[in-house]
N, C-alpha and C positions, 0 to 999 in steps of 0.2 A: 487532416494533415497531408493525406496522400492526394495529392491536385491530377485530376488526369483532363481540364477540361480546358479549351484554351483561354487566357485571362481575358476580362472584358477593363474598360478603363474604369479607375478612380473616381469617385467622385470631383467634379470638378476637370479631370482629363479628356483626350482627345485621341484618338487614336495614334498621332504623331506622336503627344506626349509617352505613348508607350516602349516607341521603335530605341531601342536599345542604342541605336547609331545617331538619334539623336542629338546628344548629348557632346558630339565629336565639334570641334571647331575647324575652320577652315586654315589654310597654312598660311603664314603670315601674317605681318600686325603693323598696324599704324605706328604703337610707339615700341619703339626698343625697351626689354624688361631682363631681368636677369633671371637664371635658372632659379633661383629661391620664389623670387615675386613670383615669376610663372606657376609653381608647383603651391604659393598659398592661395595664387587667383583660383587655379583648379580645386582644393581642395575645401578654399570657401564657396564656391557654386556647385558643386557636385552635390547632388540629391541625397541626402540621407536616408537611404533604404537598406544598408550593410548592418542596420544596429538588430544584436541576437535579440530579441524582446518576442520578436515571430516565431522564432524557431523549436522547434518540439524538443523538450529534456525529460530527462527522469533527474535529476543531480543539479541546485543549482549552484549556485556561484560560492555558498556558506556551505555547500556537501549535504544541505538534507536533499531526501528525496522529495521528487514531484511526482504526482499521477500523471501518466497519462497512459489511456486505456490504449492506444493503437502501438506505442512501445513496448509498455512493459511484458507482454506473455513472451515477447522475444529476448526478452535478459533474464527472464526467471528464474534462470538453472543458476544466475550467479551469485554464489555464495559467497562470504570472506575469505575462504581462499582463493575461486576466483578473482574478487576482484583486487585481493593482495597480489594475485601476478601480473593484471592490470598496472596496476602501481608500479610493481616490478619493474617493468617493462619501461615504460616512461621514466621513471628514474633514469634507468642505463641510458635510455638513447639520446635523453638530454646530458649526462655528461660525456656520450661518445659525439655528440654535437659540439661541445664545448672545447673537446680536443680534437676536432678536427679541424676549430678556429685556431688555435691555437700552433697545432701543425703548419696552419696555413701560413699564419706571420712570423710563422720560425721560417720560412723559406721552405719550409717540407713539400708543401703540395702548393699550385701555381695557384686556386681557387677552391672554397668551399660555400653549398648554397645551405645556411642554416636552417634550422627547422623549429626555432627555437618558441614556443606557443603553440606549435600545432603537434603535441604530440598527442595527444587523445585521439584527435583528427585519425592521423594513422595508425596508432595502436590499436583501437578498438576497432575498425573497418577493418586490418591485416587479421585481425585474432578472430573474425569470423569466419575466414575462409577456410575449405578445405585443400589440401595440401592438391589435389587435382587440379584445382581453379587455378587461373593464370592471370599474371598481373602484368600490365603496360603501365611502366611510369612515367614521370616528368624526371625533373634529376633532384628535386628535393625528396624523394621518400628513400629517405637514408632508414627511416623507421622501419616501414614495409619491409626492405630487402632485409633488416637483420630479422623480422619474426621470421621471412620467409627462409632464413638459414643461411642467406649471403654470411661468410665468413668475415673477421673484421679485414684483413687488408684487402677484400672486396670492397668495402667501404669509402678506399683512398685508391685501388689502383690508377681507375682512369683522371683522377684530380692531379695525380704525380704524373701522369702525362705519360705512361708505360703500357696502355694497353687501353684497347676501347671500348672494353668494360670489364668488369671484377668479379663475376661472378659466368658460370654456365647454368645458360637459360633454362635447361632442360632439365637441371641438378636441384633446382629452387623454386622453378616454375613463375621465372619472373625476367621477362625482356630486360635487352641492358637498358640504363637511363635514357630517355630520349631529351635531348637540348632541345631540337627545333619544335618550338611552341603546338601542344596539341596534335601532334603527327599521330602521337601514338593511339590517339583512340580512334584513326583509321584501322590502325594494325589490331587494336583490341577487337572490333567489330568484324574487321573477318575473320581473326582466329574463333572468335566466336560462333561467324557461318559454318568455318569449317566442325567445329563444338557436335554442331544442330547437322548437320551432312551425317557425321558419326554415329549420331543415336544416344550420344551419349547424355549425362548430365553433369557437366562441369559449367563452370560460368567464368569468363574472362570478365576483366577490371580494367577502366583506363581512368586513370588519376592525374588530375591536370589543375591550375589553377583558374580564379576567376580571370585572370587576360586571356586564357583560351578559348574563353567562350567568343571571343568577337574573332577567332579564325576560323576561317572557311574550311579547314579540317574537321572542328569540332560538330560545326553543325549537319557538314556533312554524312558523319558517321553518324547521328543522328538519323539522319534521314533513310539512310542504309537498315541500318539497327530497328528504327521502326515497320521501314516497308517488308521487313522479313523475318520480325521479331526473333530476333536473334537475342541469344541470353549473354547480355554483357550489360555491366554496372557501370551509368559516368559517374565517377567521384569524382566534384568540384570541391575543393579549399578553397573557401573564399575567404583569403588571407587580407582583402579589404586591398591590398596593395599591388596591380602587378608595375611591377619595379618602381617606378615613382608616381602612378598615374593612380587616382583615389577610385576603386571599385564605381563608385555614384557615377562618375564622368561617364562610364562604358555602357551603364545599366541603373535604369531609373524606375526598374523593378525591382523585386527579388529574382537574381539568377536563375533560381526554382521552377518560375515562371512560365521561362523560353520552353522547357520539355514537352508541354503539354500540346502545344502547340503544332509539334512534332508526331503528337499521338504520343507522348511518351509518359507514363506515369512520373510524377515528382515528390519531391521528401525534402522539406527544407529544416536542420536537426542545429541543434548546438553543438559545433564542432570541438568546442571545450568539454564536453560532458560526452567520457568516455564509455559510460551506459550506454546512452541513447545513438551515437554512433555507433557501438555495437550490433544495439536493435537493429537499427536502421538497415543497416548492410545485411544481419541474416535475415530481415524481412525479403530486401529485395533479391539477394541467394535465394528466396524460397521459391517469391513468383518465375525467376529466370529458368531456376530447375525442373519447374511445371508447366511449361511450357509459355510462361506470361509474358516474356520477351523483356525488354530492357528497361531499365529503370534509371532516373537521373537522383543524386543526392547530394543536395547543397551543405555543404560542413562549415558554420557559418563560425569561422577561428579567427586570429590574427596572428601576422609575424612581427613576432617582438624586437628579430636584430634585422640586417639589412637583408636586401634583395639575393647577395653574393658578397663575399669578402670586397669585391670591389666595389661596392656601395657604400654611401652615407647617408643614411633614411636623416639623419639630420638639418638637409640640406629642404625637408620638404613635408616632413612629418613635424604633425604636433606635438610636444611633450605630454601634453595634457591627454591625450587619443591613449597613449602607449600608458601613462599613468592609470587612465582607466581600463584598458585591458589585462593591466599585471592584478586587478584584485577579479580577475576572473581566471585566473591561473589555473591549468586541467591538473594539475598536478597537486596544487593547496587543494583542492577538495576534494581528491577523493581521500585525502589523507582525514581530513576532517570525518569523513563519512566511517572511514576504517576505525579510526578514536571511538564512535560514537556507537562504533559495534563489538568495542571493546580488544579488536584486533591489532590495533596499531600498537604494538609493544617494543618495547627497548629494543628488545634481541631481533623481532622484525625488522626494524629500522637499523640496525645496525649490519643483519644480512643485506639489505637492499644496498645501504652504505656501500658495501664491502665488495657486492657483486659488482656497482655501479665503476670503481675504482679498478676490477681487476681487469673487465673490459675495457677500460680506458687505458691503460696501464701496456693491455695487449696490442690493442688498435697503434699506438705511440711505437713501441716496439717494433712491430711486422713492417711498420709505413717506411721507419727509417731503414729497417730491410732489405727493402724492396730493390732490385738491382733494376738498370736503365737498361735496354733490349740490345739489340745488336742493332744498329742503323739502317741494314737493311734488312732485318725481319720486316718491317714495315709491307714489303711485298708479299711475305709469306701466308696471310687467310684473303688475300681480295679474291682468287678464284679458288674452286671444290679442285681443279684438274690445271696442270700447268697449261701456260697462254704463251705463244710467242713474243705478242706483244710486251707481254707484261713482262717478260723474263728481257726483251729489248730495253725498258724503262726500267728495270735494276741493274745492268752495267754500264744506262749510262749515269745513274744514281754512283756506282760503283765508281766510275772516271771522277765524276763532281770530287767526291769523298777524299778520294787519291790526293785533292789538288789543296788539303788543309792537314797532310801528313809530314808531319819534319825529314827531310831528305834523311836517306840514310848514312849512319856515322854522326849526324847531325845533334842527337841526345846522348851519345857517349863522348863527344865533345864538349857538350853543355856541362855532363858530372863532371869532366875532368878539370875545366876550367872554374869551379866551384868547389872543387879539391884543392886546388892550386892558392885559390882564394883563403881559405882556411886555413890552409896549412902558413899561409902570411901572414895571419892575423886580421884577416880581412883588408887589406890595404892593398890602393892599388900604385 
């Protein structure tokens, strides 16, 4: 399972056939086609190599277990109530997912990126870390930051457009969310150097999807990561989708693949089976801690709702894709698996229920809360020490500002005249 040698082709392939950019087309096109056509032509020619059938589990899709010898001594310890917190856990962050959509189309928060099928993905990987280790995200690991202790209106600050992130890095041991595609497993790799400069053993995380693997970030930090074995974890969700472009288009391997390449051990794991995700991460926790250097691990899941509240996966997604990923739900089976160990009981399910609702209940609460900054705080963390400059660019922020303020007298003329109205009968 663990690949550390670089891939050779296919039967039948060519070395082209292998190059990941392959797969890319040239810009432009003879006939005019509409964004639906476009996105079924791609998703009918894209390679079929996304399907989990390769990927290492212990749990499948009906909750029994699977063998396999290179996971399991790494989940042994977990018992039924381990993995009842397992459950736990996913339960809550899919309904704090639920009502963060929700917030969303109430007008509460401008955008939210759901996570809605990959919570195993990130439950099991966050629930192996130790509280030392440090995490660089993307901005969907809404999961990660709650096991890492992000509070819930952490979860909406920077969505609500109030602040440019939700949480203190240093308080949770987790970078704010980074938007721009894959940045962060620059940043993860050398908090990682700096890790190894220490002496110490903690292991930095950077959790990105499959489109980041075709940014020059991604590979880069690769490269870094390898030539100085630095102990840092790439976690790929290969959610199959980055935003509407079909995994196959980018990569007509297993993602897994590229690491090795790199010099970099790989793990390609069923991202729905939140065992073997487990496994997987305190494996490579182990070797980073012992000096083994970095490890790639392909979490082979799907996103069930869209890209961002501003998407419509409808416009380009199969019904029939999405049909068959809901009967691999991380969630239906481990509940099956808990049944079958006689732990799934009324009263547990009804604590899960009940926890699941009060964090949702809380997240709703805090968001609507949440008060908007003062206009020009805005200035107030870009520099450690004041700047001339900077302090020049807040008044004349301050001037702009002035020129969208009602003269004054100008609102105690408004009530008056609106008093006056009233006291008419409204009639003018």
């Amino acid at each position: 399972m663990i690949k550390t040698q670089i891939p050779t082709p296919m039967p039948g392939q060519t070395m082209a056939d292998q190059n990941p950019e392959s797969g890319s087309t040239e810009p432009g096109s003879p006939a005019a086609s509409s964004p639906e056509q476009d996105a079924a032509t791609r998703a009918d020619t894209a390679p079929a190599i996304a399907d989990d059938e390769t990927a290492a589990r212990l749990l499948n899709a009906a909750g029994e277990r699977v063998p396999n010898a290179e996971l399991e001594p790494w989940a042994s310890e977990l018992d039924a109530e381990a993995i009842g917190g397992l459950y736990r856990d996913m339960v809550v962050v899919r309904r704090l997912d639920a009502e963060g959509i929700a917030l969303q189309r109430q007008g509460q928060l401008g955008l939210w990126p759901p996570l809605l099928g990959q919570e195993a993905a990130q439950i099991g990987s966050a629930r192996a870390l130790r509280a030392d280790d440090f995490v660089f995200s993307s901005y969907r690991e809404m999961a990660v930051a709650w096991v890492r202790g992000a509070r819930p209106e952490g979860l909406t600050r920077a969505w609500r457009g109030i602040s440019a992130s939700g949480w203190d890095p240093f308080t949770v041991n987790m970078a704010p969310m980074q938007v721009i595609i894959g940045a962060q497993s620059l940043h993860a790799t050398g908090y990682a150097l700096g890790i190894q400069n220490d002496g110490a053993d903690a292991v930095a995380v950077a959790y990105f999807g499959d489109g980041a693997t075709s940014e020059g970030d991604v590979n880069e930090a690769m490269v870094f990561a390898a030539s100085f074995q630095a102990p840092v974890i790439f976690f790929c969700q290969n959610n199959h989708w980055a935003i509407s472009e079909p995994v196959g288009l980018q990569a007509h391997r297993a993602i897994s693949d590229r690491a090795p390449g790199f010099g970099i051990p790989s793990m390609r794991v069923d991202g729905n089976d939140v065992l073997a995700v487990f496994a997987a991460m305190r494996s490579a926790l182990d070797r980073a801690r012992n000096g083994g250097g970095p490890t790639f691990i392909e979490a082979v899941t799907y996103r069930m709702g869209p890209h961002t509240t501003a998407d419509d996966p409808t416009r380009y997604r199969d019904p029939a894709e999405l049909e068959l990923w809901a009967g691999r739900d991380p969630i239906r089976r481990v509940e099956a698996l808990l049944r079958g160990m006689g732990a799934f009981t009324p009263e547990f399910e009804q604590q899960v229920a009940d926890a699941a609702d009060t964090a949702a209940a809380e997240l709703r609460a805090v968001t609507i809360a949440l008060k908007d900054p003062a206009p020009l705080s805005v200035f107030d963390h870009v520099y450690a020490e004041p700047h001339t400059a900077l302090e020049r660019e807040r008044e004349q922020y301050r001037v702009y500002l002035e020129q969208f303020e009602p003269p004054e007298g100008a609102v105690q003329a408004a009530d008056d005249a609106e008093s006056t109205s009233a006291d008419n009968g409204g009639a003018r």
